[in-house]
N, C-alpha and C positions, 0 to 999 in steps of 0.2 A: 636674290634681289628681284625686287616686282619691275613693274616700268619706270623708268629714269626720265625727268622732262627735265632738258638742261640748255643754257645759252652757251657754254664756252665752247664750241666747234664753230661758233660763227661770227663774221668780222665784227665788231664793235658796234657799226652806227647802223646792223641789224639788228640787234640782242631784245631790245626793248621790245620793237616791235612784234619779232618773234614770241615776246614772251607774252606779251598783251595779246593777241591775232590767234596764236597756235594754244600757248601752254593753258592758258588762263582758261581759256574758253572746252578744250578739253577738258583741264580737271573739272570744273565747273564754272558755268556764265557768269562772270562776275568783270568787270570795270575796274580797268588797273591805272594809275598815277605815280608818277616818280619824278624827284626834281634833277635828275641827270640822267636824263635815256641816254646819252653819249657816255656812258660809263657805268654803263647798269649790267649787272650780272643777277644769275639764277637759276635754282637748282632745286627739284622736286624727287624725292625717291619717294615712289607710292607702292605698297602692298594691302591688294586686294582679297580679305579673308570672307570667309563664310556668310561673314554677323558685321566685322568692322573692315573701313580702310583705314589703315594706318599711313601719315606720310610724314615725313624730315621735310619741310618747307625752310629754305635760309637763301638770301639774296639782299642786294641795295635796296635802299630805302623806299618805303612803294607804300602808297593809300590804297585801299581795298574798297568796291563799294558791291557790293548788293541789290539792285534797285526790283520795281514788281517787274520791268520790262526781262530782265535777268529771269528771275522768277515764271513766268509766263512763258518763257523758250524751254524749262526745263523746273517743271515741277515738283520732281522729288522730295520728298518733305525727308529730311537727318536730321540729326542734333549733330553740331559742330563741336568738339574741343579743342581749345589750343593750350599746349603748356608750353609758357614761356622762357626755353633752353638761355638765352641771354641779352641780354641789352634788353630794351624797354617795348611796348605795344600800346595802343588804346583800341579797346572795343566798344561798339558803342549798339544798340538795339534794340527797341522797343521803349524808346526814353529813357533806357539805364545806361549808363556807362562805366567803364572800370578799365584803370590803369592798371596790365602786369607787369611787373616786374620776373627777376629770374626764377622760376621756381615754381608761380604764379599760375593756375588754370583757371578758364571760364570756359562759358558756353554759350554757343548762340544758335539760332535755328535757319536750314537752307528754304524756312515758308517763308518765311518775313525777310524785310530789306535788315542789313546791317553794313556798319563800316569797320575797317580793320585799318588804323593808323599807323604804322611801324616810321619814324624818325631817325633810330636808326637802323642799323643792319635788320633784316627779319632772319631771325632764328627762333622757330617753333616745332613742337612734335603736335601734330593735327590726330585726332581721333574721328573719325565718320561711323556716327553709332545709331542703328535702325530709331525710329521716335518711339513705336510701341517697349522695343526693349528696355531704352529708360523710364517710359512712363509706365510701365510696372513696378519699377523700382518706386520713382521716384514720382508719383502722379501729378506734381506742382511745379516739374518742371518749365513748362513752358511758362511761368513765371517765375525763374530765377535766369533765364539769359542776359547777356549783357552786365552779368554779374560776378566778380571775381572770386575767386579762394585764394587765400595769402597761403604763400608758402612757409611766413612766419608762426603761423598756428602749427599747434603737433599734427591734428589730423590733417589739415594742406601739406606739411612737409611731406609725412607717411607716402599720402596718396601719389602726393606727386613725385617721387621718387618711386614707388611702387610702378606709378604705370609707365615711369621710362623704361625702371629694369624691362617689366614684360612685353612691354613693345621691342626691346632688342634683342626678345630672347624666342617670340612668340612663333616669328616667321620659319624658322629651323623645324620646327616640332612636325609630329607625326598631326596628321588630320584628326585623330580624338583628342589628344591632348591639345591641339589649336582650341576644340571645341570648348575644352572646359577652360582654357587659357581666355579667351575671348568673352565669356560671362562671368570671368573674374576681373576682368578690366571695367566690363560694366557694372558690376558690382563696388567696383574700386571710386565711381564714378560717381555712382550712384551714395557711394559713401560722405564721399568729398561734400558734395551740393545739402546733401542734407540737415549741415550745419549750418546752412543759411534759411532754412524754411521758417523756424521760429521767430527770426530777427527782421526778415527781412522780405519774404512773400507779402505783397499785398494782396488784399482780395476784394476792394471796396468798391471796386465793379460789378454791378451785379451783371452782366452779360461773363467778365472773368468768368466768374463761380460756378453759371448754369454751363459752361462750355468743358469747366475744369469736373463738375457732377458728372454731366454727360458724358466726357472722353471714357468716365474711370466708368460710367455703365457697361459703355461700348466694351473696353478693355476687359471688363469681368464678365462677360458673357456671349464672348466672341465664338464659344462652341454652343452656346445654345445657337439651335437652329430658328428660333421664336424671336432672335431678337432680329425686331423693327423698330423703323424707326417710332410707332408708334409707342411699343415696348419702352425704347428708350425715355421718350418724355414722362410717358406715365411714372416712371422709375425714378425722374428728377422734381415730377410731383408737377407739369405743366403741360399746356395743352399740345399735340405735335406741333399745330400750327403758330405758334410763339414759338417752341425750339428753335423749328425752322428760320425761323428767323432771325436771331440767335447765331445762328450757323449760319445765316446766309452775310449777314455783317462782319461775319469773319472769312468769308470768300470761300464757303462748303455748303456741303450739303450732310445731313444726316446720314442718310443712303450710301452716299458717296464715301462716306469716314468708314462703316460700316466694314463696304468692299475693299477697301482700301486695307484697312487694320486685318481683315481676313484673309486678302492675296499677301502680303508680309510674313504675316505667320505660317501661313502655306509655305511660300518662298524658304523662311528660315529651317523651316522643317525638313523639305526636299534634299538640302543640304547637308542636315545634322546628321554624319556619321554615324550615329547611336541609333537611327530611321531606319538606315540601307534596306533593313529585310521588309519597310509598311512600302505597300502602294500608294501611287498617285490618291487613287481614288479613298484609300484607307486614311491617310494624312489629312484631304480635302473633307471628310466626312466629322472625321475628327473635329474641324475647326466651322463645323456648321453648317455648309455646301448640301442640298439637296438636290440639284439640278445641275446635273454635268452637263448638260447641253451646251448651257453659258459659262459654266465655269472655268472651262478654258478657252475662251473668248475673252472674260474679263481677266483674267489669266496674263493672257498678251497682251491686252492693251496696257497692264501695269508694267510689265516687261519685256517688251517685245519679244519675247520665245512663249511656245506652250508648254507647259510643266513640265513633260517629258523632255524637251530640246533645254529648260532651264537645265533641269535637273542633272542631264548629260554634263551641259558646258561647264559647268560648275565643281562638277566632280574633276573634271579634267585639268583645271589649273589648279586643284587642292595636292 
């Protein structure tokens, strides 16, 4: 079992608070509401793997919000899943909404604000899946959040039955089999959502499309060492300085996605049991890096360790 965040060790007319104060703001900044703090319970088992966190979230009835101020304290950018183990949800983000029911997954993003409704009990299995990892899979996703899969279709049921099994079966496994157990979740994931691309992605934005071109530049050429941000726009057929802009109305920067998507991939690599024998420097080269000077610089500023001290700590809770 990973880390356990739980109210019932403590007297009643603390629960809430503790759980709003302490739990909430550890697993992630978010802004919590209930309409009976004097009788509110809650219970978190999180497991922390390589690639995903996996958690069992169930507790009284509680509003979730998301806001930029949340965002701002703690930037990380994930893609959120939740499947809905029972009783009901509303998610809501980016103007889409969608009621789940039992059985039910959606996704939403830790960049953007969203809210999370539960009325009644909350019973969910949470997936916390890297952005790059699905949008390899899945390049549209950041236009399909706040958007459900019925567990009434065969592919929603599959899926979502699939990833309870391997989330309760994932944590036991040796470190290589975690490995490929964990890209088969995002796989499984990535299965689900893309029955909604045809019906249901809009693209009638044109800032969407150049951002949704750009990411998938980025993403496919994240080992060229050539790629800039200049590279990038020319690639999307527009000048750098309208990209930028572009990306600056989505609160980024060109540069900034860049490094950003290149420390991730570093990151997941240092990790990947299947690596143990590549070097720091042989992984980081791999993904494009010509200048170690800064590379472990930017390095920690995306995780506060240097690749070596990630690398270590990481291997040690596996």
């Amino acid at each position: 079992m990973g880390t356990v965040y739980a109210t019932d060790h403590l007297n009643a007319e603390h629960r809430f608070e503790f759980w709003r104060d302490v739990i909430c703001d550890a697993y992630l900044p978010i802004h919590c509401e209930t309409p009976d703090a004097a009788r509110f319970c809650g219970h978190i088992e999180l497991d922390r793997l390589s690639k995903l966190d996996i958690s069992r979230v169930t507790g009284s009835p509680q509003r979730i919000t998301r806001g930029r101020e949340h965002i701002a304290r703690n930037s990380d950018a994930f893609f959120m899943l939740s499947v809905q183990l029972s009783d009901m949800c509303r998610l809501s983000q980016a103007g889409r909404s969608t009621v789940l029911h039992e059985g039910d997954f959606a996704l939403y993003a830790t960049s953007e604000p969203y809210e999370l409704h539960c009325r009644a009990d909350v019973d969910q299995l949470v997936l916390q899946i890297p952005t790059n990892a699905l949008l390899a899979r899945v390049p549209q996703a950041e236009m399909l959040t706040g958007q459900g899969v019925s567990a009434s279709t065969e592919i929603g049921r599959l899926v979502s039955d699939q990833l309870r099994q391997c989330a309760a079966s994932v944590v036991g496994q040796s470190a290589l089999v975690q490995q490929h157990m964990q890209d088969m979740i995002i796989d499984l994931v990535a299965a689900g959502f893309s029955t909604l691309i045809d019906a249901q992605v809009e693209l009638s934005r044109p800032d969407q499309l150049l951002l949704a071109r750009a990411k998938a530049a980025i993403r496919d050429n994240l080992q060229n060492e050539m790629l800039t941000p200049d590279f990038v726009a020319q690639t999307v057929g527009m000048s750098q300085r309208n990209l930028a802009r572009v990306f600056q109305r989505d609160g980024n920067t060109i540069a900034a996605l860049i490094r950003q998507s290149r420390m991730e991939a570093i990151a997941a690599d240092l990790v990947d049991p299947r690596l143990v024998s590549h070097s720091i420097s042989q992984i980081a080269c791999k993904w494009g890096i010509t200048n170690f000077q800064h590379f472990s610089k930017a390095f920690k500023d995306a995780f506060g360790l240097t690749p070596r001290a990630y690398r270590a700590t990481k291997r040690t809770l596996q």
